[in-house]
N, C-alpha and C positions, 0 to 999 in steps of 0.2 A: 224587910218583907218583900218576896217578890211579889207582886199583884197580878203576875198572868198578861199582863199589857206590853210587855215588854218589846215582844218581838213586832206585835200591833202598831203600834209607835213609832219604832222604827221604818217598818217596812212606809206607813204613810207619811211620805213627809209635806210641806208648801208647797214647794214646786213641780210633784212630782207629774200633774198634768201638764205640765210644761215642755217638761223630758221626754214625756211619752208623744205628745206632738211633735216633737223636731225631731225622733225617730219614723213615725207615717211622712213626715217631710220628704226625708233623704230618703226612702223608700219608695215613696211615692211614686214616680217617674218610672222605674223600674220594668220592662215590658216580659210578664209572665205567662206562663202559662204551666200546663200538670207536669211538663218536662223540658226542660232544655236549661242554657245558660243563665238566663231571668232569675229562673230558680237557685240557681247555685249563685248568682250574684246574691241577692236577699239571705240568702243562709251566711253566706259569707260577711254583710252588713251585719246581721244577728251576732256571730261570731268573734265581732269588735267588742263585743260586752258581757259576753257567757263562753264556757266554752262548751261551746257547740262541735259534736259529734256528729259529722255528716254520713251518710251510707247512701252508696248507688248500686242499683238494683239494674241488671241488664233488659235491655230488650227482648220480649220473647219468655220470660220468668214466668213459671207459672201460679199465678195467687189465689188460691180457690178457686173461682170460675170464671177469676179474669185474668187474662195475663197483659205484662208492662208493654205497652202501647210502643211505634217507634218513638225518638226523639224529636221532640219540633224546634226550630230554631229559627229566627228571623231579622234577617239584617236590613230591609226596605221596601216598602211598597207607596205606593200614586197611583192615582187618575192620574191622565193630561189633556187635556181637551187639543184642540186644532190647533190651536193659538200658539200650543205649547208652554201654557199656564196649567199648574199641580193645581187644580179643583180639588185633591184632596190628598195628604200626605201623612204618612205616620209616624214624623215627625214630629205632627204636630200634636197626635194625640193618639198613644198605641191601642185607642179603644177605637181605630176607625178601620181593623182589619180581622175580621175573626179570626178566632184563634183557632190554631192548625192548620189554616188555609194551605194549601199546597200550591207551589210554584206557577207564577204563571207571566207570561209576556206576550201580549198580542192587541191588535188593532180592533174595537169592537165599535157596532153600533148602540145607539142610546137603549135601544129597545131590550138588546141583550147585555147591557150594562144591568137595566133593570130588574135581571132575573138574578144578580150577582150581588143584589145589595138589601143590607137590613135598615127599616127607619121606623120612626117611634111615630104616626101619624097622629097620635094624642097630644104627644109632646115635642112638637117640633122643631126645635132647637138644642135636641137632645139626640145624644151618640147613643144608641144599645150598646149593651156588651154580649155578644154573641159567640160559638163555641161548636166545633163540629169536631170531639176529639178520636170520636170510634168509626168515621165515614168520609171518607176525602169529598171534598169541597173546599171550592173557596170561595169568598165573598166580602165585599167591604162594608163598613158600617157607616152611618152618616144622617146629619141633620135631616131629616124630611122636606123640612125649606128650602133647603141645598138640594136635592134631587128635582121636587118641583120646577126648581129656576133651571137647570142644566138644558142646554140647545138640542137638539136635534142634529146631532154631527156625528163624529166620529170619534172615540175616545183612544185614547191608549193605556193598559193597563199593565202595571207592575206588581208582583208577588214575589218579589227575593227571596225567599222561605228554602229551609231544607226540612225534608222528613224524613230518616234516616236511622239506621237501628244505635242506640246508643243507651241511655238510663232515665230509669225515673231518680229522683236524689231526694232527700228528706234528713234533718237533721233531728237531734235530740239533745235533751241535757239533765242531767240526772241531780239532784241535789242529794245526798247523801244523809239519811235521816239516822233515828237510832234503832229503827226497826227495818226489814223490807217490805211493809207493807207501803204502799204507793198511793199517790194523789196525784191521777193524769191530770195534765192539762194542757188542750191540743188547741193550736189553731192553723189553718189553712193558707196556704201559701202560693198558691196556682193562680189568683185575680188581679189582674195587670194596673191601672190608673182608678181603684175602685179606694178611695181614704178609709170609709166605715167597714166596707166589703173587702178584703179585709185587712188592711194595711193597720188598722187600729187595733185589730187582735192582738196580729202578730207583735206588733209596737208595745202592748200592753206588758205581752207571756214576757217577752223579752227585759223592759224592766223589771217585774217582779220577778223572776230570775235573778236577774243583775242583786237587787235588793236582799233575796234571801240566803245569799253564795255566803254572805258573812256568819250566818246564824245557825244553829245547832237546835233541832227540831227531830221532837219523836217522829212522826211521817215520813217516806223519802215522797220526795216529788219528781215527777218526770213532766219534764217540758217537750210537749210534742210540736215542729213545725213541717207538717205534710202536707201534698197536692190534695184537694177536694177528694171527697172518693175513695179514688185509685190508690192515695196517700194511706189513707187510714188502712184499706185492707190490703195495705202491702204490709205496713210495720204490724196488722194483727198477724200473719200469716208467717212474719218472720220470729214472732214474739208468743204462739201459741201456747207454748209450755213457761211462761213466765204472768203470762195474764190473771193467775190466781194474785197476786201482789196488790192487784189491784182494788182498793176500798172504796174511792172515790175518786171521781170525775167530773170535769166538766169542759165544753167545746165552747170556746170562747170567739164570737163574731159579731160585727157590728155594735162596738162600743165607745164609738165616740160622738153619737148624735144624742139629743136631748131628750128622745123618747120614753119608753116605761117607764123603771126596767123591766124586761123579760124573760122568766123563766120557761125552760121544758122539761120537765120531768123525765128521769130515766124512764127507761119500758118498766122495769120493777114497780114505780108510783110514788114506792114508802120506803125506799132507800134511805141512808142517814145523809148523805147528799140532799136529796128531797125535802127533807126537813130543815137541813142547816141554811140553804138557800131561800125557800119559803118566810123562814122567821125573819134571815139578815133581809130581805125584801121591805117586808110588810113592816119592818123600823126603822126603812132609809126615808121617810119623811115626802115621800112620792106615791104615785097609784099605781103599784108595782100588777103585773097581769103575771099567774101561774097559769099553766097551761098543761093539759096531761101528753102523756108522749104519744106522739103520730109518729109511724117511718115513714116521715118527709118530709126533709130539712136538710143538714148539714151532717159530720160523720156523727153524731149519738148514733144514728142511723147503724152504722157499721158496729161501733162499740155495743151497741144493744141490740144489735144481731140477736134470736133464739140462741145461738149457737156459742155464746159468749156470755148475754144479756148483765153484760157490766152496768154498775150503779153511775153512770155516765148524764149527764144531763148537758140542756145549753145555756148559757148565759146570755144574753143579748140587750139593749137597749130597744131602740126598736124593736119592732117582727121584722123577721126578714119576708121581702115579697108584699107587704104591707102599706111602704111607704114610696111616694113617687120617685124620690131618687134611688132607687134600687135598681141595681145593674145598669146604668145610665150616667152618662155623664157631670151628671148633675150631683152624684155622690163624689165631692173634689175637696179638697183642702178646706174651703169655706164651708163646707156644710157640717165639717168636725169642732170640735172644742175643746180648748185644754179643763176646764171646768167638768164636761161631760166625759172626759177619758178620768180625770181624777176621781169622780164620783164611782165610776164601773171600776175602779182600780182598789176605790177604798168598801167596797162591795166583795171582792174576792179575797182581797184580804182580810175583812170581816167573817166570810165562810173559813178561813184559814184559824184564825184565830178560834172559833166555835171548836172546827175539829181537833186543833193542838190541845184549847183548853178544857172541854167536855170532861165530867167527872162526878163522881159520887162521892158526898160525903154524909153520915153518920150525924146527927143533934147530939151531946151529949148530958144536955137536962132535957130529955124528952117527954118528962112529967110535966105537962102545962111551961107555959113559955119561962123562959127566963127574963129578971127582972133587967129590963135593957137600960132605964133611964139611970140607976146607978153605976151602970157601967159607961155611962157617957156616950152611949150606942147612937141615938135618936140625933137626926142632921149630920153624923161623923163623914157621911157619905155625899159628896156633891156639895151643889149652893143649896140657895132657902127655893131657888124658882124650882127643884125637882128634891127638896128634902119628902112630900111625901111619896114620892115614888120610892125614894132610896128605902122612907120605912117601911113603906109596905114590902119592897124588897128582901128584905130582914124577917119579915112576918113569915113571907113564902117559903122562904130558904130554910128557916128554922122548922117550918112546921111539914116540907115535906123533903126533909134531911134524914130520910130510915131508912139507908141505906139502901134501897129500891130505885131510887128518880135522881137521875143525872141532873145536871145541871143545867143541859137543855131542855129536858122535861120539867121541871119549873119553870124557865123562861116562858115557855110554851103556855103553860097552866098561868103563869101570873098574866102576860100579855107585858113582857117585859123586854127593854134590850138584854140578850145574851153575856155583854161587856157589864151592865150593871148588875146580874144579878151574879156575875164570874167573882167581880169586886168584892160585892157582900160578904161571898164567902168565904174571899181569904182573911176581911176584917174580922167578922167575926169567927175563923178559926184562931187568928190571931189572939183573938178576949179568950181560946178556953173553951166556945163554945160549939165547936164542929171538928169534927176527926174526916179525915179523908177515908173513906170505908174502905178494908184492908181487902177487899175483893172487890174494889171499885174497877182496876183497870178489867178485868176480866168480863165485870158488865158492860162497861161501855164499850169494851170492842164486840161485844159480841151483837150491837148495835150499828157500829161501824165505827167507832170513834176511838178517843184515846183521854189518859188524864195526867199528862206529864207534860208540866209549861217549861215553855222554850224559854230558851236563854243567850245570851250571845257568846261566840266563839270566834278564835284567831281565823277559821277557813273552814271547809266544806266537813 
């Protein structure tokens, strides 16, 4: 029998918040920003484990109503006080120069150092992460503590930076389903020394990728890793006439801290994305927050454009902008967990599972229930600590199996996990007593979804 779990299973395994951490590890470090080498290093890390289709888009391009910014590129920057001591160095930490700063060398005083610098006066022992990618400037970032203490001298300041026309870059990876209908799932690659912002996205997409290259799945999926923004509405702008493919979505950031989890709703509301994420939520055994969609946030934004309005939603732990370590220093390797990447990891693959499994079947004693206890039905399902849930499960499935209500619309209706009441139904198609309703797939896609369980295969 297959029971639909199969590819579930696999894709979660013990370790795999483990794996997904020593990937934000070796990432980490990495000094990004929406264009230059950082970028292409990071695709290239991704790359060790998928294969990843990179595309660079020239300078100058024009994307809707923005066009690809020059290239920013950055090999060093310092303070130096009199002394000829680095008071601040971006070696030490690439969150202490904003990003895009343009080139700079010169002798300044303290007064006008101070118009050159970001600091967090709430929390001060904490770096901002600061950004000035459409307007030249530049400026360092730094402790608050640290500036308070600085003398009254003369400073000298370094900006080794180039800005220069060259590309924006952004990779992809396409898993090959049995259909072209598509399951984005994008995350942001342009946040320099940020672990949860978004080192742990990208760390995430990039295992489950790695994980489902082996498996044979009705969906294709597309792994998106682009700059903030400028990312997203470059590959929409290059991908206009393919975008109908797309059924479902979701922009995955900040998932390695111990928060919610967090949903946002496509701009649509009642997408089957909306749904399948809502239900996987509210039975991750947490106090999951849905949220309806606002344009403002991360790319949903873009994806659910008027002009698109794909069934795109975000994933998140936290809220982003919510929490004190947000854009700040303080979002660093210790504030992640393999624990909490594994939980958001078995959360998306739980949505995956919903959409692969999703399906209608048919009761075939629809005349008052069938007699279950002679067929040895009751506890078949589970231990004794959830045998009544299994039979109420059984109750549900059978009685609203008329070929109308998926199988996520029972979940829904029973207040059930999606995976148990998947279960039931193959048990009990198994006894004889449920038909796969022979106009099932046609209903559920026309919902969004699909009902042909995966299975495993040699390759893509």
């Amino acid at each position: 029998m297959n029971d639909g779990q199969y590819l579930f299973e696999q894709l979660v395994t013990a370790d795999i918040g483990e794996e997904i951490l020593a990937f934000v590890a070796e990432i980490y470090p990495i000094c990004r920003s929406i264009t230059g080498h950082g970028v292409r290093e990071t695709l290239r890390a991704i790359g060790e484990h998928i294969k990843l289709e990179v595309h660079e888009v020239p300078t100058g391009t024009q994307v809707f109503d923005w066009g690809i910014p020059r290239e920013w590129n950055i090999r060093d920057a310092y303070i130096r006080n009199e002394r000829g001591e680095k008071i601040l160095d971006l070696a030490r930490s690439n969150l202490h120069i904003m990003s895009y700063s343009v080139p700079v060398r010169q002798r300044i005083s303290l007064e006008e150092l101070k118009q050159h610098v970001y600091t967090l006066p709430d929390q001060p022992d904490l770096i901002p992460y600061r950004t000035s990618y459409y307007a030249e400037n530049w400026a360092f970032c730094m402790p608050h503590r640290l500036l308070e203490g600085l003398a009254d001298e003369t400073y000298e300041v370094v900006i080794d930076s180039t800005l220069a026309d060259g590309h924006l870059t952004y990779g992809e990876y396409l898993h090959r389903g049995e259909i072209e209908d598509e399951f984005l799932l994008s995350a942001h690659v342009c946040h320099p020394s940020l672990a949860n912002d978004n080192c742990s996205g990208v760390a995430l997409l990039t295992h489950l990728a790695k994980r489902m290259a082996g498996f044979r799945t009705r969906y294709s999926y597309r792994f998106l890793f682009a700059p903030g923004t400028i990312g997203a509405i470059t590959w929409l702008a290059r991908n206009e006439d393919h975008v109908r493919h797309i059924k479902h979505g979701l922009v995955v950031s900040m998932v390695g801290d111990g928060g919610g989890p967090t949903y946002k709703k496509s701009r649509r509301g009642d997408a089957k994305i909306d749904r399948v994420l809502t239900h996987c939520l509210r039975h991750c055994g947490l106090t999951p927050a849905i949220l309806e969609f606002s344009p403002y946030g991360y790319d949903e934004r873009q994806f659910c454009s008027p002009g698109f309005n794909l069934p795109v939603g975000l994933f998140q732990r936290s809220q982003f902008g919510q929490i004190p370590q947000y854009h700040t220093s303080a979002d660093n390797l210790d504030f992640i967990g393999a624990d909490h990447l594994a939980l958001s990891y078995h959360l998306i693959a739980s949505a995956i599972e919903v959409v692969e499994n999703d399906a209608v079947y048919r009761n075939m004693v629809a005349r008052c229930e069938p007699q279950l206890g002679r067929r040895r039905l009751y506890g078949i399902i589970g231990g004794d600590k959830d045998a009544a849930a299994a039979n109420m499960a059984m109750l549900w499935v059978l009685n609203l199996s008329d070929g109308q209500h998926s199988l996520l619309d029972i979940a829904e209706k029973a207040q059930l996990p999606f995976s148990m009441i998947r279960r039931t139904a193959l048990v009990l198609q198994d006894h004889g007593l449920l038909t796969m309703d022979e106009a099932s797939e046609k209903k559920v896609s026309q919902s969004g979804g699909d009902c042909v369980p995966a299975t495993r295969s040699s390759g893509n």
